[in-house]
N, C-alpha and C positions, 0 to 999 in steps of 0.2 A: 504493500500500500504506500507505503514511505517514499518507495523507487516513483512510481507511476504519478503522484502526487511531484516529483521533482522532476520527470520529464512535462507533464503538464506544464510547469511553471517555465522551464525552459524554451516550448515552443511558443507559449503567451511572448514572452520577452523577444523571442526570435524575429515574430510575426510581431510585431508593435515595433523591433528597429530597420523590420521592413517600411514600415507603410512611414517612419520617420524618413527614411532614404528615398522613396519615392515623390514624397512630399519636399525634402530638398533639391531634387531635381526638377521638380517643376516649377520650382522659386527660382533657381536658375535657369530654366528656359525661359520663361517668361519675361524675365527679368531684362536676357540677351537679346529678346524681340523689341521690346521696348527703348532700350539705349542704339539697337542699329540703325534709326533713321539718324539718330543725333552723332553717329558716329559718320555718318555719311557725310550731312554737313560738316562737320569736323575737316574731314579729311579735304575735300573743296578748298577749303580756306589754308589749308597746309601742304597746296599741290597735287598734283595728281598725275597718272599714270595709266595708260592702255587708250589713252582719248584723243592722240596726236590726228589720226584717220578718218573718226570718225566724229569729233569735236566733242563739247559742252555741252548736251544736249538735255542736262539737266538746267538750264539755263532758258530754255526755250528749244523747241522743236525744230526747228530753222536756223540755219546764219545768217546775222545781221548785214540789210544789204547793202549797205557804207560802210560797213565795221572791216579793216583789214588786219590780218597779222603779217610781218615783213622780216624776215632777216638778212642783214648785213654782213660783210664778211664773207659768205662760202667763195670758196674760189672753181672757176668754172671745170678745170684742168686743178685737182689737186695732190702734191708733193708728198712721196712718202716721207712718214713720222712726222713732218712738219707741223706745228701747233698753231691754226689759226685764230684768232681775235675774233667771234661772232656778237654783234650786238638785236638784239631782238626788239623791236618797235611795235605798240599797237596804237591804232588810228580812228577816227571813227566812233561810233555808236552814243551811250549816253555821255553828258557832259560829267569830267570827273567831280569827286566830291570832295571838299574841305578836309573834310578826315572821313578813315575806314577804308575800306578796299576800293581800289580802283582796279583791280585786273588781274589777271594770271595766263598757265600756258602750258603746253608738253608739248616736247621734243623729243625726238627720237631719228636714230641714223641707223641706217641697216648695217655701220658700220664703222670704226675707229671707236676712241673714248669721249666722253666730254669731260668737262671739269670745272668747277666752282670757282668765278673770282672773289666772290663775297658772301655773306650769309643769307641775302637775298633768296639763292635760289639751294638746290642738292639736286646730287646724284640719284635713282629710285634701284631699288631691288636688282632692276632687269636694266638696267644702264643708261637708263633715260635722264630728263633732266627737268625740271619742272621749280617751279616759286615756293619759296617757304612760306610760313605764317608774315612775317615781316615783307618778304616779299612784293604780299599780294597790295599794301598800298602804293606801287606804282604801276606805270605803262612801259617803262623800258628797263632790260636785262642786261647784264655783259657778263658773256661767259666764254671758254676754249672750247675746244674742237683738236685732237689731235689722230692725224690723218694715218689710215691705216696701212702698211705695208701688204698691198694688196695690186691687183690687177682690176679687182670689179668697179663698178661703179657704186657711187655711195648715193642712196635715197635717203633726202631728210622731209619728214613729214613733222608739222606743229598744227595746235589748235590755241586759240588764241580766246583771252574771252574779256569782254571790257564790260565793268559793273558797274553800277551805281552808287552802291557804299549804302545801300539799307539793310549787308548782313542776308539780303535772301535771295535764291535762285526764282528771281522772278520774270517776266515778261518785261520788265525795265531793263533787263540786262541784254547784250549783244554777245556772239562768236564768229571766229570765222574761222578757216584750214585754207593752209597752203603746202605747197610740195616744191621741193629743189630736189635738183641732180649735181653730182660733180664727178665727172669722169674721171675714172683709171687711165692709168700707164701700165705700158710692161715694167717688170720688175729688171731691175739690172741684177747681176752679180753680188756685188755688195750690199745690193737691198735686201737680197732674197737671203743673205746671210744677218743682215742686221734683224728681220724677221726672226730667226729663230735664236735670237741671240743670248735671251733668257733660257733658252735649253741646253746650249752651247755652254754657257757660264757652269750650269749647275753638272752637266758630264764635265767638264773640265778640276771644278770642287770634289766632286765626290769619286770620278774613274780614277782617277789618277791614285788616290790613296787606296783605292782596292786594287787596282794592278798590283801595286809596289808592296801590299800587306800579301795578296796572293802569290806573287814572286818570292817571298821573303819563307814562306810556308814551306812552300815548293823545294 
């Protein structure tokens, strides 16, 4: 009786920090439904990424048809390794505001790096380049570009998007998408060696003391 009376108690208590764990995961799902629209704005306002192509369109359903985005700098014909200067302009749409966001952007190059001249803008995940929080209160960017050791040509796609400064993805706001190209070269000799030249360094670092530890065995 003792025994049976002590497994009864155990399955009560079993069954109750079941329905306690079921109950705290629905507190946290819930919870994660709720914070993901405000996480969405969030991230808007701290740059963004995968929207170079297909633009802002949480912004409004359309691009603005004054509103442009423009970059400066690509060069038509570009140098391996070479680091260009790109400065990014937006024009157009509603008139800026006194304070709060005026604007943002994502770029993306099918190819080379880019790189941050100020705190303005960052690198994203997947190599793109896009406006910070601070950022977002201007219309113009300056950032690099450094060119790939390659033969292909390089597509740069951007979306561009000019706000108003009320904080909301409204129908006051404008975007717009543009695309460059900058053509390849054959690679020379020494390019095609300077390409793999971080590979080179690291056989150079590490073969060389296993030959000479392997010889030494031997």
């Amino acid at each position: 009786m003792v025994s049976l009376r002590i497994a009864k108690v155990f399955i009560q208590r079993k069954n109750s920090i079941g329905v306690i764990t079921l109950r705290l995961l629905l507190i946290i799902l819930l919870s994660s439904l709720l914070i993901a629209p405000s996480m969405e704005v969030f991230g808007s306002s701290h740059g963004i990424e995968g929207y170079s192509e297909t633009g802002c369109n949480c912004h409004g359903s359309n691009p603005g048809v004054e509103t442009y985005v423009e970059i400066i700098g690509i060069p038509d014909n570009y140098s391996h390794g070479e680091i260009y200067e790109l400065t990014i302009i937006l024009s157009g749409g509603p008139q800026e505001a006194e304070q709060g966001h005026r604007g943002g952007f994502n770029l993306k190059a099918s190819d080379g790096d880019f790189s941050s001249k100020d705190s303005a803008t960052y690198i994203t995940e997947n190599g793109e380049i896009t406006h910070d929080h601070s950022g977002a209160n201007q219309r113009t960017w300056d950032l690099e570009w450094k060119a790939p050791y390659s033969d292909e040509d390089v597509r740069f796609t951007i979306a561009g998007n000019v706000v108003d400064g009320d904080h909301q993805p409204t129908d006051g706001d404008d975007w717009s998408l543009e695309s460059y190209t900058s053509y390849g070269s054959k690679l020379s000799l020494s390019d095609q060696i300077l390409q793999y030249s971080d590979i080179l360094i690291m056989m150079f670092l590490f073969g060389i003391p296993l030959v000479l530890l392997y010889r030494k065995k031997s």
